[in-house]
Backbone as CSV, one residue per row, in Angstrom:
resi,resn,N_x,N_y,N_z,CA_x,CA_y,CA_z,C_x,C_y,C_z
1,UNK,0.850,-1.168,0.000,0.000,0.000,0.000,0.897,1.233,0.000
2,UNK,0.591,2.021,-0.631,1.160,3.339,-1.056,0.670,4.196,-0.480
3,UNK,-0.375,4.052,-0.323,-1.308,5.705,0.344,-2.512,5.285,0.816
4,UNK,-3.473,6.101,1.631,-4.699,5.956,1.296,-5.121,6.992,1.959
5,UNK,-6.417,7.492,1.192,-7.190,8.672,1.931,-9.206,8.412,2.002
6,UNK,-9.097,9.210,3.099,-10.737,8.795,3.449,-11.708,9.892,2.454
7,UNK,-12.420,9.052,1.662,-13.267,9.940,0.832,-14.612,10.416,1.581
8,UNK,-15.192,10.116,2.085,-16.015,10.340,3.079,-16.396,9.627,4.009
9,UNK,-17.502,9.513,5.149,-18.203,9.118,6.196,-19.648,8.698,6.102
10,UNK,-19.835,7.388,6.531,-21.039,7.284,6.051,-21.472,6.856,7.441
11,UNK,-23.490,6.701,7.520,-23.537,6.829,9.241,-23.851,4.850,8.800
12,UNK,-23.589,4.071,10.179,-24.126,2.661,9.765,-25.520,2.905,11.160
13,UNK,-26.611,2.549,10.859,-27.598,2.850,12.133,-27.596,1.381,12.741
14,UNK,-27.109,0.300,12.362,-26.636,-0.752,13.134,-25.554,-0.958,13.896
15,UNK,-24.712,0.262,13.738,-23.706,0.278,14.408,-23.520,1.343,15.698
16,UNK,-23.925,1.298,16.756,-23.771,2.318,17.404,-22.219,3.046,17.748
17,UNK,-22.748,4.324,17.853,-21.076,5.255,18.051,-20.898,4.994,19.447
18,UNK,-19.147,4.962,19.698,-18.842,5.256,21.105,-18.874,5.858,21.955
19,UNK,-19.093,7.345,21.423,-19.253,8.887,21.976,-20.396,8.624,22.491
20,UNK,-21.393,8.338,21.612,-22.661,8.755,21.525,-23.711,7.104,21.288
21,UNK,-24.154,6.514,22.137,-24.352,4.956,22.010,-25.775,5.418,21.232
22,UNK,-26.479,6.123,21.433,-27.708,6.326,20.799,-27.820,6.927,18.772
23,UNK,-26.662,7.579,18.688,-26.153,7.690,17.247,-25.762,6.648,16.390
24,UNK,-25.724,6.852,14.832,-25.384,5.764,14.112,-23.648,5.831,14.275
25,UNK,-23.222,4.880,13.777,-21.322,5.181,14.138,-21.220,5.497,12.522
26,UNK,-20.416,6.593,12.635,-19.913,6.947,11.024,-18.476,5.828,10.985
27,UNK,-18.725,5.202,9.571,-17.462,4.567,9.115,-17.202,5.429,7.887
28,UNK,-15.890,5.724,7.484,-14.754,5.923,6.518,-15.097,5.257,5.308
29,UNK,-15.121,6.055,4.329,-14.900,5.104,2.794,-13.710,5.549,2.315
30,UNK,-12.778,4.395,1.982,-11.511,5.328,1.459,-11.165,4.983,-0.074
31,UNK,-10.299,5.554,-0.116,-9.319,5.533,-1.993,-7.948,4.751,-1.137
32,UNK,-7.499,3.742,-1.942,-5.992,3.110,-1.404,-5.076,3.129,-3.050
33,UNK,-4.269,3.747,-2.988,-3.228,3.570,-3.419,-2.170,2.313,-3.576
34,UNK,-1.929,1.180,-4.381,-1.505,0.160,-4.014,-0.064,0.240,-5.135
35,UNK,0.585,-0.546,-4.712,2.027,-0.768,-5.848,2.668,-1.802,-5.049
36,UNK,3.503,-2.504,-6.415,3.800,-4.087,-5.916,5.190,-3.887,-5.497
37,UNK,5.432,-4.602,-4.465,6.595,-4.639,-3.223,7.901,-4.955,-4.585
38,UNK,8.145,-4.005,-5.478,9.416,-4.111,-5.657,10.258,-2.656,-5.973
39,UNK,11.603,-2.805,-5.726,12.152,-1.271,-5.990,12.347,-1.148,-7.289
40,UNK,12.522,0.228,-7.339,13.217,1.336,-8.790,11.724,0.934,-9.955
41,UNK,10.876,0.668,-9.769,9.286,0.726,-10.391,9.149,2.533,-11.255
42,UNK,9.138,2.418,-12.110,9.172,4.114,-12.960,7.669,4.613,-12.458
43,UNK,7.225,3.958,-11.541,5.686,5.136,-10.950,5.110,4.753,-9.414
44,UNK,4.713,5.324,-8.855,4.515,5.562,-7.830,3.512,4.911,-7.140
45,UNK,2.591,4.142,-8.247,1.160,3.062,-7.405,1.032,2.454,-8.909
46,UNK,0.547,1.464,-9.245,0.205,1.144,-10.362,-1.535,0.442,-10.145
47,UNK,-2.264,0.578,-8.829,-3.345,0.393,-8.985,-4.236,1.200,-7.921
48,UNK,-5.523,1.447,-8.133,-6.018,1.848,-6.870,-7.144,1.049,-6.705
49,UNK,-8.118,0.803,-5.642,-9.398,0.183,-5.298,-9.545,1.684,-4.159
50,UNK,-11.220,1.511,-4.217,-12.055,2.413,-3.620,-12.859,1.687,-2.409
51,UNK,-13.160,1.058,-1.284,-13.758,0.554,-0.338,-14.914,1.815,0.472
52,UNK,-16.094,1.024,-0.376,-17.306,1.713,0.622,-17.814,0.852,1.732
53,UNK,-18.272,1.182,2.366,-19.388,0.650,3.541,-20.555,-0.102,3.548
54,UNK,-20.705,-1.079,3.657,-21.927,-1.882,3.208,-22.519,-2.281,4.726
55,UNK,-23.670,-0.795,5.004,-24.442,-0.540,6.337,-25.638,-2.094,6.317
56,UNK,-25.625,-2.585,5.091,-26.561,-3.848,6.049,-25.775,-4.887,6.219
57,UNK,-24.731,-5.272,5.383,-24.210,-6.418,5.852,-22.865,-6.034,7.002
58,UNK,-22.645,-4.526,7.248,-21.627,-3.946,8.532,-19.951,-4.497,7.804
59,UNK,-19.967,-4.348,6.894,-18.233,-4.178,6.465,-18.010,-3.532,5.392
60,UNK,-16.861,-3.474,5.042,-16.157,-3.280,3.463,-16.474,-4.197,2.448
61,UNK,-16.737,-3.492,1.647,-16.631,-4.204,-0.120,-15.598,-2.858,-0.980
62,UNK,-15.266,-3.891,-1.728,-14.206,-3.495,-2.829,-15.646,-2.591,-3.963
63,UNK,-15.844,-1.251,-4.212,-16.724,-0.568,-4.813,-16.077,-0.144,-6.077
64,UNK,-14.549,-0.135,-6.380,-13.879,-0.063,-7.550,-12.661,-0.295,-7.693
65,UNK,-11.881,-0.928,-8.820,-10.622,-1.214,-8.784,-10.020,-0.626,-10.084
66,UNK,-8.855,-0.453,-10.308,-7.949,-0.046,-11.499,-6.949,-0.717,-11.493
67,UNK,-6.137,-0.955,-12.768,-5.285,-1.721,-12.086,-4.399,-1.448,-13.338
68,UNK,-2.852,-1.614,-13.574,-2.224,-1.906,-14.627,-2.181,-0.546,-14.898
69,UNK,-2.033,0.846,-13.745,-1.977,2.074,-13.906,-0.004,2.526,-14.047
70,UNK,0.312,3.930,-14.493,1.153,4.138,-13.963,1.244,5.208,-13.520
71,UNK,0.671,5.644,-12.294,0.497,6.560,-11.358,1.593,7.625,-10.459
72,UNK,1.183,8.796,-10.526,2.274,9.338,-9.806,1.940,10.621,-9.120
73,UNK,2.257,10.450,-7.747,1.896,11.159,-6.250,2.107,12.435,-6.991
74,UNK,1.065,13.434,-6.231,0.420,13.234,-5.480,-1.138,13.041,-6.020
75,UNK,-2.104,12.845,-4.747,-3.482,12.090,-5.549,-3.979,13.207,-4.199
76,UNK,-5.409,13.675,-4.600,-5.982,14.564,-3.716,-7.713,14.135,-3.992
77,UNK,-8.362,14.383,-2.793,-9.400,14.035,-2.195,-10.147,15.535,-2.435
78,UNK,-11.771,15.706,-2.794,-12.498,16.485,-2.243,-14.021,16.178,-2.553
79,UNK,-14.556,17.617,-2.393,-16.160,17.324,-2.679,-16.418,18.239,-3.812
80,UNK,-17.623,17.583,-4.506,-17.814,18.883,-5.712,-19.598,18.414,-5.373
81,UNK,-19.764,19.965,-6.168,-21.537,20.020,-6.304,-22.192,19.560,-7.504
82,UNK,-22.882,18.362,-8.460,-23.376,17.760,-9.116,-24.383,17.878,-9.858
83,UNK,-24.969,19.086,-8.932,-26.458,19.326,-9.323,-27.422,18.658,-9.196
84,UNK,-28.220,18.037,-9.640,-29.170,16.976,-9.404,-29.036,16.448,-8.112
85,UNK,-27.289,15.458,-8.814,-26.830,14.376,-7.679,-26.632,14.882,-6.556
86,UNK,-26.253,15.916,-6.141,-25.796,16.939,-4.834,-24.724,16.897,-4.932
87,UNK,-23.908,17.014,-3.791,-21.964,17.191,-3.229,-21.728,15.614,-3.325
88,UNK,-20.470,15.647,-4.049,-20.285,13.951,-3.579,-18.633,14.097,-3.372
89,UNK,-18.259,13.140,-3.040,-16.273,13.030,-2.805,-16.179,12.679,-4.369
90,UNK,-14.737,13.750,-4.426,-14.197,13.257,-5.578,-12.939,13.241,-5.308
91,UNK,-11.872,12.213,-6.682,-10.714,12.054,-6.081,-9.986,12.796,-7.440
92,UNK,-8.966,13.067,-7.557,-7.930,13.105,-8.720,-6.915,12.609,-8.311
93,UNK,-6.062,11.396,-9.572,-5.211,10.909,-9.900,-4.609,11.436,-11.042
94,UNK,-2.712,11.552,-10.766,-1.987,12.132,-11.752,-1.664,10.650,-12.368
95,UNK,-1.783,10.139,-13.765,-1.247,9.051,-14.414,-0.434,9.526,-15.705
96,UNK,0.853,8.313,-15.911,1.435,8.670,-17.787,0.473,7.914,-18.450
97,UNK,0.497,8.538,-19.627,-0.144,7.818,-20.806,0.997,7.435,-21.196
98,UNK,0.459,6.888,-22.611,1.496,5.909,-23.544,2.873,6.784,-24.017
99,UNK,2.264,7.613,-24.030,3.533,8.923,-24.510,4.392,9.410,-23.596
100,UNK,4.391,8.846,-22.162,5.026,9.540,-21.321,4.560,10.451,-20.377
101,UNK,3.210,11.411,-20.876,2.736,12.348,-20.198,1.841,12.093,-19.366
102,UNK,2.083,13.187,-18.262,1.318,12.820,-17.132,-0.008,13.457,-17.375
103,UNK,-1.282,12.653,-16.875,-2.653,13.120,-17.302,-3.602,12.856,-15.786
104,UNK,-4.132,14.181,-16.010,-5.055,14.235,-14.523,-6.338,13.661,-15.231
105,UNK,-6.423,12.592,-13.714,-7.788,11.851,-13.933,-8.823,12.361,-12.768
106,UNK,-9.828,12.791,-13.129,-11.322,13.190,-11.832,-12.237,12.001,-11.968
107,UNK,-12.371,11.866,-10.534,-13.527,10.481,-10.517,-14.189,11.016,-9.811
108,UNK,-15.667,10.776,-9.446,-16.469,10.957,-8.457,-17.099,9.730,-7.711
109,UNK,-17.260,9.790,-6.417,-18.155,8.744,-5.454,-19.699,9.083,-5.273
110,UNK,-20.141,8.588,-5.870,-22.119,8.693,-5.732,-22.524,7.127,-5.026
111,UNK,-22.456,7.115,-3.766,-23.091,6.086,-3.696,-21.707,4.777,-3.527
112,UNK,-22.265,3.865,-3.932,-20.973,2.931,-3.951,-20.646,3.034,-5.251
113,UNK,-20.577,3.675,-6.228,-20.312,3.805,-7.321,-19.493,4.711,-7.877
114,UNK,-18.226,4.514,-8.625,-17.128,5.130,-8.900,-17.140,5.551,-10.708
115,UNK,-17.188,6.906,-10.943,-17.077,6.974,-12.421,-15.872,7.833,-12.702
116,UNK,-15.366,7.782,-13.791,-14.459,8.940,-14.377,-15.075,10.133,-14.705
117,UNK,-14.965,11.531,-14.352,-15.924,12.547,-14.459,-14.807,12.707,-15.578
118,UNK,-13.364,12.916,-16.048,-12.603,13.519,-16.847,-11.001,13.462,-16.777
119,UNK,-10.702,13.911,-17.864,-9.263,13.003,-18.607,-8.659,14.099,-18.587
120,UNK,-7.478,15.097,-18.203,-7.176,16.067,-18.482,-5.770,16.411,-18.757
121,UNK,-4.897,16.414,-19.714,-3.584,16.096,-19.895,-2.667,17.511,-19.894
């Protein structure tokens, strides 16, 4: 594992909080950064998976994977407004293309569901 950052909080109402025993407990959905245990690799993660919260069955599921990337730090987390959809977490990843160049990728989180909003080189 290379990195990982929390894309948002979701409440589980089967799970009670510690603070607060009468509240739902918020769990973490994160973005992980992964790259395979060897040195001098020309990029910095070569895959990521996205893990949301699955409030009825109370764990993690794998909600998206990439893989066979060649990625390179840094990768940043936020929220954008959708319209319709509302605010959701979004992530950007810096990757090379075939040519060498590095190209910003925007994804968004709706749900357990991960899309590419845009390709930007």
């Amino acid at each position: 594992m290379t990195a990982f950052f929390v894309l948002t909080e979701v409440a589980d109402s089967g799970e009670k909080g510690k603070d607060d025993p009468g509240l739902p407990k918020k769990v973490p959905e994160y973005l992980v950064l992964f790259t395979e245990p060897k040195d001098g690799q020309p990029f910095d993660f070569n895959q990521i998976r996205v893990f949301t919260w699955n409030a009825r069955h109370h764990r993690y599921e794998t909600a998206y994977r990439e893989r066979k990337l060649d990625g390179v730090l840094p990768a940043s987390v936020g929220h954008e407004d959708f319209g319709k959809e509302g605010t959701l977490p979004t992530f950007i990843l810096h990757v090379r293309d075939k040519e060498g160049t590095v190209v910003e990728r925007k994804y968004k989180l709706n749900g357990p569901i991960v899309r590419l909003i845009k390709s930007v080189s």
